[in-house]
C-alpha positions as a printed Julia matrix, in Angstrom:
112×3 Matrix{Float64}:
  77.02  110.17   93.83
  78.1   107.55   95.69
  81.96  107.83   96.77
  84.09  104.89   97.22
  87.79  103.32   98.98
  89.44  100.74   97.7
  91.94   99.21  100.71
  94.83   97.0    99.05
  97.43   95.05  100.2
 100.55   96.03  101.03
 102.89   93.67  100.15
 101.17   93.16   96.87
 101.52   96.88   96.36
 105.12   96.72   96.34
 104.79   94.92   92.33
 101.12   95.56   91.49
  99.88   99.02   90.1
  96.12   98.36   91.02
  95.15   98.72   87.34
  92.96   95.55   87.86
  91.23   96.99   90.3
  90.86  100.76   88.9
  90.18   99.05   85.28
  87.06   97.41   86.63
  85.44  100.53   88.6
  85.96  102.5    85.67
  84.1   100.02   83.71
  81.62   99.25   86.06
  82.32   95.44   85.95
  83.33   92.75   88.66
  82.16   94.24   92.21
  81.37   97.78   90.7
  78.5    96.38   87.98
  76.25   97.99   90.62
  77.34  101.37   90.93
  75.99  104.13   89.0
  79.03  105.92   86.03
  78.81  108.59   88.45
  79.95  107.22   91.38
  83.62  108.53   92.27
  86.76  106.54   93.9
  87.97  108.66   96.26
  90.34  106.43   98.08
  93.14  103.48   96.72
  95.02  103.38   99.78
  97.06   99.96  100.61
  96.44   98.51  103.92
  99.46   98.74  106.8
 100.8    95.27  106.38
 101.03   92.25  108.18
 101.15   92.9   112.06
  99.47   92.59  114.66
  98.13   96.57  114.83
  96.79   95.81  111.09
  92.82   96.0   112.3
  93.51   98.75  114.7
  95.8   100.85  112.22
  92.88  100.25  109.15
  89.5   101.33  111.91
  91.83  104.6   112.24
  92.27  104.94  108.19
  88.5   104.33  107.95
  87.74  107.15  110.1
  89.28  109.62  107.3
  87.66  108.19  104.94
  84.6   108.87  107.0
  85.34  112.76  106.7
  85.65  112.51  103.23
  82.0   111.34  102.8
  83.06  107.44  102.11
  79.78  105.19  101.99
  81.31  101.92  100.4
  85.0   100.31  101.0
  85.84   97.36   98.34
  88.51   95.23   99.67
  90.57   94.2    96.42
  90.81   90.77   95.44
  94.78   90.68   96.72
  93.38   91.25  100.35
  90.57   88.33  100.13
  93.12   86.03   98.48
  96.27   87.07  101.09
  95.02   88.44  104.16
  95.13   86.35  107.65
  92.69   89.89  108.69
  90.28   89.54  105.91
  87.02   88.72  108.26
  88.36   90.98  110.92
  88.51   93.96  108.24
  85.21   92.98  106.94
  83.48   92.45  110.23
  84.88   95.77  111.64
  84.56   98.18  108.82
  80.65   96.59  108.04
  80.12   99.12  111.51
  80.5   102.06  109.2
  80.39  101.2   105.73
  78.91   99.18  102.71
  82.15   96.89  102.65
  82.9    94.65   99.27
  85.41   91.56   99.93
  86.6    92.21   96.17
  87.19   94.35   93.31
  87.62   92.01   90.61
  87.86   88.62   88.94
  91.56   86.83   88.66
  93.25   87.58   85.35
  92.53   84.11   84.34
  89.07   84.86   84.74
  88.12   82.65   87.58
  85.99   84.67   90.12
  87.24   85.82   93.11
C-alpha cells in the first residue's frame, strides 16, 4: 500500500475545503489514475504560507511525513497555479519522495 501527502496552499485553504483534491484520490482520477484503490492518504496538510522560511518550514514537515512511512507527496493544483516556491518545493522534496506538481484538473476541466 502505497501511502500518500497532499501539501496545499495556505491562503487558498482559508475558502477551499480540498474536496477537489480528496474527490479525485478517492476516485483514482487526475494525478492519482496510477495508484492502486488501496493506496491510503495519510497527509492533507496546507503549506506555511508565503515567506521567506516557506522551503525550510515544508523540508521540516516532510521529515514527519517521513516517519509516517510517506513514499509520494502530490502538490495540489492551488500550489502549481499560486506558488512563487513551486520548483523549489518540487526540487527539494524530489530528495525524498515521489513528488506530483498536481492533484487535479481545474473545475472547468482544463488540465492543470
Amino acid at each position: 500500500m502505497k501511502k500518500i501527502a497532499i501539501l496545499r496552499c495556505f491562503k487558498v485553504s482559508k475558502k477551499c475545503t480540498g474536496s477537489s483534491c480528496k474527490k479525485a484520490f478517492k476516485n483514482k482520477t487526475a494525478s492519482f489514475n496510477d495508484y492502486e484503490h488501496n493506496s491510503e492518504m495519510v497527509m492533507d496538510i496546507p503549506c506555511t504560507g508565503c515567506s521567506t522560511d516557506s522551503l525550510k518550514e515544508i523540508i521540516i514537515s516532510a521529515k514527519k511525513f517521513k516517519k509516517q512511512g510517506v513514499e509520494s507527496i502530490h502538490l495540489s493544483t492551488c500550489i502549481k497555479l499560486n506558488c512563487a516556491y513551486y520548483d523549489e518545493f518540487i526540487e527539494e522534496l524530489s530528495n525524498d519522495f515521489l513528488v506530483v506538481g498536481y492533484t487535479h484538473a481545474l473545475k472547468n476541466n482544463k488540465k492543470a
